[in-house]
C-alpha positions, -999 to 999 in steps of 0.1 A, spaced: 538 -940 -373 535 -927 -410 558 -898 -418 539 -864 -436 553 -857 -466 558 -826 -489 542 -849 -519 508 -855 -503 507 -821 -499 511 -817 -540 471 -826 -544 457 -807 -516 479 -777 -531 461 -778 -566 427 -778 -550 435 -747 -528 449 -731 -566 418 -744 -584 394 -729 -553 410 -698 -556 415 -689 -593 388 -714 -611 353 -691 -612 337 -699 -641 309 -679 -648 312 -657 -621 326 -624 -627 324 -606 -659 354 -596 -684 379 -576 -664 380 -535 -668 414 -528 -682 441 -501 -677 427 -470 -691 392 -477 -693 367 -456 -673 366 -471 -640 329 -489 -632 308 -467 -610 293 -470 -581 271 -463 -550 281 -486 -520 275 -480 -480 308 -480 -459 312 -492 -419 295 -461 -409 263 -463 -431 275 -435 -452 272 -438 -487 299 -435 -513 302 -434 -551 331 -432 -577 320 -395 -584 325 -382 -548 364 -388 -552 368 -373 -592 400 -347 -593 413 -368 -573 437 -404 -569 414 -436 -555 431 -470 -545 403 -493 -551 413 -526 -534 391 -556 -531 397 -583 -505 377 -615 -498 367 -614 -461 369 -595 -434 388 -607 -402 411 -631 -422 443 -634 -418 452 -619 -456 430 -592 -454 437 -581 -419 477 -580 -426 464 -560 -462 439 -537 -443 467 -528 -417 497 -522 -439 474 -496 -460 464 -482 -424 501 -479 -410 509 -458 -446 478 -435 -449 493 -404 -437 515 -415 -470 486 -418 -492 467 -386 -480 503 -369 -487 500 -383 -523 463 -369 -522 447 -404 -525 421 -424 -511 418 -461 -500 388 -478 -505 386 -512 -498 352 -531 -510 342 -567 -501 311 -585 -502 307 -584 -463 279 -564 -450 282 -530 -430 279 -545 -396 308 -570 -403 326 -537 -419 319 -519 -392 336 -543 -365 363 -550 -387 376 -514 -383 371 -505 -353 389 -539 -343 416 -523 -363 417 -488 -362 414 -487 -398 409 -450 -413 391 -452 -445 360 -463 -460 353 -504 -462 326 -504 -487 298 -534 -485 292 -547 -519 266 -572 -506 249 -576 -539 279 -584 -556 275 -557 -584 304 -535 -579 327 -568 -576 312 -583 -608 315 -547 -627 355 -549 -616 356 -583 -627 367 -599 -593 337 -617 -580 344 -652 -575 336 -685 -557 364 -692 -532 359 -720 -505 323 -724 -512 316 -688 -509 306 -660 -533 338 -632 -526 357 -607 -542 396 -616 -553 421 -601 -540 430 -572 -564 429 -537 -563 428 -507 -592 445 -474 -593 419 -447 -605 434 -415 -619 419 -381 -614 404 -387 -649 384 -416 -637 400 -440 -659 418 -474 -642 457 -461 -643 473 -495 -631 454 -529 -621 471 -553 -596 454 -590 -610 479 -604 -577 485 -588 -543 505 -602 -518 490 -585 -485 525 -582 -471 538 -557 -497 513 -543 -511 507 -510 -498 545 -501 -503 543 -508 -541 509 -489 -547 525 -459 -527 556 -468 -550 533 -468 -581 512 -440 -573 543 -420 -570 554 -431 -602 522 -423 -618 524 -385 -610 502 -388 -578 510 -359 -554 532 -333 -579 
């Protein structure tokens, strides 16, 4: 029997890497810390509708994520839900945006108790005007990446790579140091 190794792994790695980060074409130049964040007018889980505008005055975490149900997004999803008593302290609100529609949004947080709008981008415009739509296993997604927006409306911080483990601690952590809450 023919032993597994750690090498043959080396190609299959670099296709995952090129799948994930290669998207030619697809999303358009990236919004930059402290330019007006992109608008928008999206549906969340419950039908409702939601645009940038509603949450001005105040502190938005904007984070994309690829899919709901996945295994990333779930453990991202839930680590924002077991801190939002945090966040509402700090006077911000999570939005989370993918390209999945409102009846996949829908089951996704009720599956997971998740309090906050998940916002169905199923045209792809709001993911494009972020610069995070992509082609990822086939599939037309958002990246993983998620925006502060100031009171101002202005992008205060940009996180380009999230790992879905932490990263609810270091926006909390970042939001903090931004001013959010005082």
């Amino acid at each position: 029997m023919r032993r597994f190794t750690s090498i043959a792994l080396i190609p299959l790695f670099a296709l995952v890497l090129a799948l994930n980060f290669a998207s030619p074409g697809i999303a358009d130049e990236q919004v930059a810390v402290g330019d007006p964040a992109p608008e928008f007018e999206l549906s969340d889980q419950n039908g409702q509708l939601h645009s940038l505008e509603d949450y001005r005055d105040q502190w938005v975490v904007l984070y994309f994520y690829p899919k709901d149900e996945t295994p990333g997004c779930t453990t991202e999803a839930c680590e924002f839900r077991d801190n939002i008593f945090a966040f509402k302290d700090l006077h911000a609100q999570i939005l989370g945006v993918s390209l999945d529609n409102v009846e996949s949004h829908k089951k996704f947080a009720e599956n997971h108790s998740l309090p906050f709008p998940l916002l169905a981008d199923t045209e792809g415009e709001t993911s494009t005007a972020y610069g995070v739509k992509t082609r990822m296993f086939g599939m037309t997604v958002a990246k993983r990446q998620t925006f502060i927006i100031g009171p101002d409306g202005k992008i205060a911080k940009h996180y380009a790579t999230v790992n879905p483990d932490e990263h609810s601690a270091q926006v909390l952590a970042d939001l903090k140091e931004l001013g959010a809450g005082s």
